[in-house]
Structure formats: structure tokens, C-alpha cells
C-alpha positions as CSV (number, residue, x, y, z in Angstrom):
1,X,-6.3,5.1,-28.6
2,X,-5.5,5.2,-25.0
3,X,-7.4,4.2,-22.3
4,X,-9.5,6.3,-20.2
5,X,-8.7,5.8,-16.6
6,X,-12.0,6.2,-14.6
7,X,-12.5,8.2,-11.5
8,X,-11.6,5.8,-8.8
9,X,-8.5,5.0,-10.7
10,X,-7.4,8.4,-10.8
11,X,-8.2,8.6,-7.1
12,X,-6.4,5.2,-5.9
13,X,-3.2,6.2,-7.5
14,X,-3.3,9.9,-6.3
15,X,-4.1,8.1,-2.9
16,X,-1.1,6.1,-3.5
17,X,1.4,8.6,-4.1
18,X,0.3,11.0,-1.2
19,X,0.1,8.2,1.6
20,X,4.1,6.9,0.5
21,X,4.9,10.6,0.8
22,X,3.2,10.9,4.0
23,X,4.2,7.6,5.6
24,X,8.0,8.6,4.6
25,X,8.2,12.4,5.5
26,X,5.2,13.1,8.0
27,X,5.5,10.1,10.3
28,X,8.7,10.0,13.0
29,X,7.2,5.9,14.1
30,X,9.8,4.0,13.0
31,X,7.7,0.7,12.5
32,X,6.9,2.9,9.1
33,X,10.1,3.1,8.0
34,X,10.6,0.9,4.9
35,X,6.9,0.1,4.0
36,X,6.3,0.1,0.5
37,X,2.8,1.2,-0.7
38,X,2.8,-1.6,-3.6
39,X,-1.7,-0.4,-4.6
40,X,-4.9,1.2,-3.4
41,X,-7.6,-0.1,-4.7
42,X,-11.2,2.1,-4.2
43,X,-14.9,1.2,-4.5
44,X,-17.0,2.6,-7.1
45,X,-18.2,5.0,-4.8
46,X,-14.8,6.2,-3.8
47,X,-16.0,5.3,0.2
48,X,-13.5,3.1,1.4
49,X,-9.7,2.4,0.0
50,X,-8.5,-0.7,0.2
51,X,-4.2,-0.2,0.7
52,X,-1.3,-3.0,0.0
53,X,1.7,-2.6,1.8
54,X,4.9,-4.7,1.5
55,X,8.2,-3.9,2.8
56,X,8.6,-5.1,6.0
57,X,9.5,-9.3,7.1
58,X,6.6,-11.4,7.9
59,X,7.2,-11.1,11.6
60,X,6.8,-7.7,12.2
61,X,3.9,-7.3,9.6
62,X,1.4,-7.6,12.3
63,X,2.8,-4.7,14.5
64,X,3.7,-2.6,11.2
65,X,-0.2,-3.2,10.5
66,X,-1.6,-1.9,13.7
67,X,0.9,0.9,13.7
68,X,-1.0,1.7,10.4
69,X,-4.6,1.1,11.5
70,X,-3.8,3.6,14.5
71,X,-2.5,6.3,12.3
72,X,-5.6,6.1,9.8
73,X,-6.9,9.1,11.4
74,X,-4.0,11.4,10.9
75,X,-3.6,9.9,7.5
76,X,-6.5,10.3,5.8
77,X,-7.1,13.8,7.6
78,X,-3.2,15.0,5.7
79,X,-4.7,13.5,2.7
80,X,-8.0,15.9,3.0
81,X,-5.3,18.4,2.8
82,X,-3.1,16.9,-0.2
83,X,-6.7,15.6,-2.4
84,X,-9.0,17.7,-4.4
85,X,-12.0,15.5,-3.5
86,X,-15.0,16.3,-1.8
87,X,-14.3,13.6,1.2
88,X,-11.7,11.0,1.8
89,X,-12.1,7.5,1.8
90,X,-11.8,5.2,4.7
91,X,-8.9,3.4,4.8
92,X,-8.3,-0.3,5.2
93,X,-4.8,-1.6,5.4
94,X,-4.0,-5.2,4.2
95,X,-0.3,-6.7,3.5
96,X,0.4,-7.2,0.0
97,X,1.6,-11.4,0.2
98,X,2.5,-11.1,-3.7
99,X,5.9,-10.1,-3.8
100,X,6.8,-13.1,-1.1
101,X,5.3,-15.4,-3.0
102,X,6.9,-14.2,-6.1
103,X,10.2,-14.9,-4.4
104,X,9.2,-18.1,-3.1
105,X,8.8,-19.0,-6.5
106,X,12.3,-17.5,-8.3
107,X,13.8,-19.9,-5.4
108,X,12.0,-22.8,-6.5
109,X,12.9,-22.3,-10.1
110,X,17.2,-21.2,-9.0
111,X,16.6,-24.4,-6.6
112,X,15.3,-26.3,-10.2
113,X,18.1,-25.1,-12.6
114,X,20.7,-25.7,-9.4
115,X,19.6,-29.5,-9.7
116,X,19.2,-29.4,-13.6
117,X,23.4,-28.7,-13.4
């Protein structure tokens, strides 16, 4: 059988989709340009959304970040627009550090089999 997705679920990835649409076609700042939206993640009581962003070098994450944080506003009011949901959660922006260290590690192991040779 498969599983049953639960509310929030459905929510966080229909969050998901419509913010990489909106960040990629309704925003001219080019600080946005390249962001990946890699996972929302919502509280049970679909209040506040919790968004993982990649894309972007380490340097300029911090500017990319507040770029997002001022554009919360005009995000989550498009996404009023987009969801069928009573209200919209607030958004919270962190960046998603998982796909770094996942290449951090497949140097460590070419870097091992390089020295194995």
C-alpha cells in the first residue's frame, strides 16, 4: 500500500514548487538567480515554513539570504495567490549546507582512491 502523505506534506511540497517558480519567473534581483529550492519543511500547524536553499557559493550566501528575507513579503503574498489554503505560512529561509558537504566528502574519497593508485 502506499503511503498517505499528510497535510503539511502536501503543503511543503506545493510550497516548494510555487516559491522555485516564483523566485525564477516573478523576481528581476539577480542575487536569485541560480538558487535552488532543495525542501520546505512546515509545522504541524502549517504556521511557519521552514525553506532550504542551495545554489549559490558560500560567499555570497549571506547576501543571497537577506535578499530572501526582504522578499518574504511579496513571496508568500504570490503564494496566497498560487495556494488553496486558508492562510500562508511564514517563511523562514535557511541555506541547505548538505549538498557541500556531500561534495566535500566525494573529494575525500577521489582524493582516497587517487592515493590507493
Amino acid at each position: 500500500m502506499p503511503r498517505e502523505f499528510n497535510r503539511a506534506e502536501r503543503v511543503a511540497y506545493q510550497i516548494q514548487r510555487e516559491l522555485a517558480v516564483l523566485i525564477t519567473k516573478e523576481t528581476s534581483d539577480p542575487r536569485l538567480r541560480g538558487l535552488t529550492i532543495s525542501e520546505v519543511k512546515i509545522n504541524s500547524d502549517l504556521t511557519e515554513a521552514t525553506v532550504y536553499v542551495t545554489g549559490k557559493e558560500a560567499a555570497k550566501i549571506e547576501e543571497t539570504l537577506a535578499t530572501l528575507w526582504r522578499a518574504a513579503g511579496f513571496l508568500r503574498k504570490n503564494l496566497a495567490r498560487r495556494l488553496n489554503a486558508r492562510g500562508v505560512p511564514k517563511l523562514k529561509f535557511v541555506y541547505d549546507r548538505s549538498f557541500d558537504q556531500a561534495a566535500q566528502l566525494l573529494a575525500l574519497i577521489d582524493d582516497a582512491v587517487i592515493s590507493e593508485e
